[in-house]
C-alpha positions as CSV (number, residue, x, y, z in Angstrom):
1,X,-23.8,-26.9,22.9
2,X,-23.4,-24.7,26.2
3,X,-21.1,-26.5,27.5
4,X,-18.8,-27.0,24.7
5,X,-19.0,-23.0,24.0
6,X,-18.0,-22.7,27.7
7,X,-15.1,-25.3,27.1
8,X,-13.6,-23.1,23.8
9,X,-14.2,-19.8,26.1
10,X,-11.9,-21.8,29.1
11,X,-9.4,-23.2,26.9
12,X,-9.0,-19.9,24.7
13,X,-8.4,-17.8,28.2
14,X,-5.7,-20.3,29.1
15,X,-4.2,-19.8,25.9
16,X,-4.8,-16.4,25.8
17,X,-3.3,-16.2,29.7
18,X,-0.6,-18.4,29.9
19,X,1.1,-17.5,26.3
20,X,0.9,-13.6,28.0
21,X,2.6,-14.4,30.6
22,X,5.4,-16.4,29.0
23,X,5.6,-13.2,26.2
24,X,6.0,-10.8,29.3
25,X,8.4,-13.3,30.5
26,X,10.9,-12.9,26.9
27,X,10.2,-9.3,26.7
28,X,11.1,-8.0,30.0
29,X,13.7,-10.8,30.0
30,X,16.4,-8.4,27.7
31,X,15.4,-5.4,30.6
32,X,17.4,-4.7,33.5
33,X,15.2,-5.4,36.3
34,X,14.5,-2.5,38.4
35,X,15.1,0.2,35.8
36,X,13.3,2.2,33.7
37,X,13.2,0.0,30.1
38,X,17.1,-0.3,30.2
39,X,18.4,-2.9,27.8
40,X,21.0,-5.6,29.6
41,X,24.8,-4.5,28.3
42,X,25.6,-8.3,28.2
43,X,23.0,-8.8,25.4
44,X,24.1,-8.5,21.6
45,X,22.1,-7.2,19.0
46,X,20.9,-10.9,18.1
47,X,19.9,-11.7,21.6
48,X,17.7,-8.7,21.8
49,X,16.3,-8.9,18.2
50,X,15.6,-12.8,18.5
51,X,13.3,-11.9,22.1
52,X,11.3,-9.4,19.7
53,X,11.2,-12.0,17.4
54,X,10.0,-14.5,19.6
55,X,7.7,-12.1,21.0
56,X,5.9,-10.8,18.0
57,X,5.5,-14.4,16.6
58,X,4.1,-15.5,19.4
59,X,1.5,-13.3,19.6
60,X,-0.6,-14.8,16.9
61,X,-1.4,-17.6,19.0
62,X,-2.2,-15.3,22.1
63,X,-4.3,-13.0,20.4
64,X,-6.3,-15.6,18.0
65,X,-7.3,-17.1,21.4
66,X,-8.6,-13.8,23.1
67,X,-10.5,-12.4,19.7
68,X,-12.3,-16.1,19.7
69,X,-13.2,-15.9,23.2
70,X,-14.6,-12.6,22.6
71,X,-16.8,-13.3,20.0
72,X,-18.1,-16.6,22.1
73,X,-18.4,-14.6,25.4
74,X,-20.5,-11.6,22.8
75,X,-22.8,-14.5,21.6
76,X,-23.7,-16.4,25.1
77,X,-24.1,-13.2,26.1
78,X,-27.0,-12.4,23.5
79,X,-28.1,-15.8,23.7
80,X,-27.8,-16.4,27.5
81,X,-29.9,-12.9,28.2
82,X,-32.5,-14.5,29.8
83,X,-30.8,-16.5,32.3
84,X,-28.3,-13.9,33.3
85,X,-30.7,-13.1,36.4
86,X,-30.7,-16.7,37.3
87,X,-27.3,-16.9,36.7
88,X,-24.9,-14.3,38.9
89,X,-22.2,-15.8,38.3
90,X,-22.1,-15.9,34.6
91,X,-23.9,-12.2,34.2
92,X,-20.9,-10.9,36.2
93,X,-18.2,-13.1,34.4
94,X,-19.6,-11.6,31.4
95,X,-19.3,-7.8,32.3
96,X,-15.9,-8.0,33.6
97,X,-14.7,-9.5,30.8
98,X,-16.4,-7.2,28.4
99,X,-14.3,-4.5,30.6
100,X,-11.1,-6.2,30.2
101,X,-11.9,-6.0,26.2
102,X,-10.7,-2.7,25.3
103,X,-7.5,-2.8,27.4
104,X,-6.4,-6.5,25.5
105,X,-8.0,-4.8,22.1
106,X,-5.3,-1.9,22.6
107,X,-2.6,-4.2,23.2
108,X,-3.5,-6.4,20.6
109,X,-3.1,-3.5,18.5
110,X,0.2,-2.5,19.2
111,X,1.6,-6.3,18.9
112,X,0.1,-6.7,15.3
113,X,1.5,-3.1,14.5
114,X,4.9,-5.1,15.8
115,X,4.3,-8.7,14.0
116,X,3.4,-6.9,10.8
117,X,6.8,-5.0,11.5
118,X,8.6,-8.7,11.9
119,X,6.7,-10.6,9.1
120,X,7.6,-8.3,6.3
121,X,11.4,-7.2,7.0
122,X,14.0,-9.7,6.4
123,X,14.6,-10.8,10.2
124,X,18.5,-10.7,9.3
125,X,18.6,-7.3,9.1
126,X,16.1,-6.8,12.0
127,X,18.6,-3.4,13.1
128,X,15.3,-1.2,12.2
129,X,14.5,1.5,14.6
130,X,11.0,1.3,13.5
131,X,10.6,-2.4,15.0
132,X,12.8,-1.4,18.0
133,X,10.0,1.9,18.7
134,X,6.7,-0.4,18.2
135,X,8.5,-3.0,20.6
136,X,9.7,-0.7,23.2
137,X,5.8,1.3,23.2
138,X,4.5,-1.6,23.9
139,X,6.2,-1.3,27.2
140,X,6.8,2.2,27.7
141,X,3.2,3.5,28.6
142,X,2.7,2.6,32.4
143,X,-0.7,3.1,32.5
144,X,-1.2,0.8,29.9
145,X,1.6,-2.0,31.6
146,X,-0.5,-1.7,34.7
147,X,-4.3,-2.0,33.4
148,X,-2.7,-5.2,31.6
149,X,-1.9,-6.1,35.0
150,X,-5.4,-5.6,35.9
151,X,-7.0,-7.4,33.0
152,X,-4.8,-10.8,33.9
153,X,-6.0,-10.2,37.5
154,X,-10.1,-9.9,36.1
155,X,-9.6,-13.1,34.3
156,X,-8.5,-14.6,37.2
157,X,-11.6,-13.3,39.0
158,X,-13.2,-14.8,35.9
159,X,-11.9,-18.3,36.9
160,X,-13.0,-18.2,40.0
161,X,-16.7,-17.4,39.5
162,X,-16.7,-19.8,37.4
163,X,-15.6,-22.8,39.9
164,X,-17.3,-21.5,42.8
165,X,-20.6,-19.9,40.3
166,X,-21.2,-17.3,43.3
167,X,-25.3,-15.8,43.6
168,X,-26.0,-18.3,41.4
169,X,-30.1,-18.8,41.7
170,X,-31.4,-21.6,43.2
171,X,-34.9,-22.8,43.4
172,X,-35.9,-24.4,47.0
173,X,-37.6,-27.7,46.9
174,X,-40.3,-28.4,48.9
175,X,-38.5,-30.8,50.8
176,X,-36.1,-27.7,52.3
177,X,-39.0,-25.6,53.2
């Protein structure tokens, strides 16, 4: 049952990491790179609305994923409690993650402000400002753009303790002695 619970948690963060990145990817595609949230002249107004589309739908996949992993990571964590000394690895997978949390929590906040925005306007006449705002905050707050930087680089460090399972306890044989 471990292992499977460690198998949703993997494939949940890949979700939950690669459907970010491609989301960053049609967001600050309509941008001008190197500029300060400018919108690209050669876009129309359907180019630009159909990215926010694209990006608001999208995250219910991305966020279902993370809020799952969550819960799984909160209950190995209760159940696990005992082996997290044995275990380095996993004790310190477990509290970077749960410091990543708030930062993805707060973004997942502002993109279901967003998809509720999407889901109940008629996307044809998508010209709202009030979409527009909740899609360009999600952006605009550079502390908040860089500490989702950070969190995609923590779940990386997640990854990697657990292939390599650093300070991970083991008992010597009597053989090694």
């Amino acid at each position: 049952m471990k292992k499977f619970a460690y198998f949703v948690i993997a494939l949940c963060i890949m979700i939950w990491l690669g459907g970010s990145l491609v989301r960053n990817v049609i967001a600050y595609d309509i941008f001008v790179p190197a500029t300060e949230l400018t919108i690209k002249t050669e876009y129309s107004e359907e180019i630009i609305n159909y990215n926010i589309y694209l990006f608001a739908t999208s995250s219910i996949y991305t966020n279902t994923a993370f809020t799952l992993s969550f819960l799984i990571v909160l209950i190995i964590a209760i159940s696990e409690k005992s082996t997290l000394k044995k275990e380095g690895w996993l004790f310190m997978s477990i509290i970077l993650y749960l410091l990543v949390s708030p930062i993805v929590f707060y973004n997942i906040h502002d993109d279901l402000n967003l998809s509720f925005a999407v889901m109940w306007n008629d996307f044809s006449y998508i010209n709202n400002q009030t979409l527009r705002n909740y899609f360009f905050n999600r952006f605009s707050n550079t502390t908040m753009s860089v500490l989702s930087g950070i969190s995609y680089l923590a779940v990386l460090n997640i990854i990697a303790y657990a292939i390599y399972r650093p300070l991970q306890f083991r008992e010597k044989s009597i053989n090694e002695i």
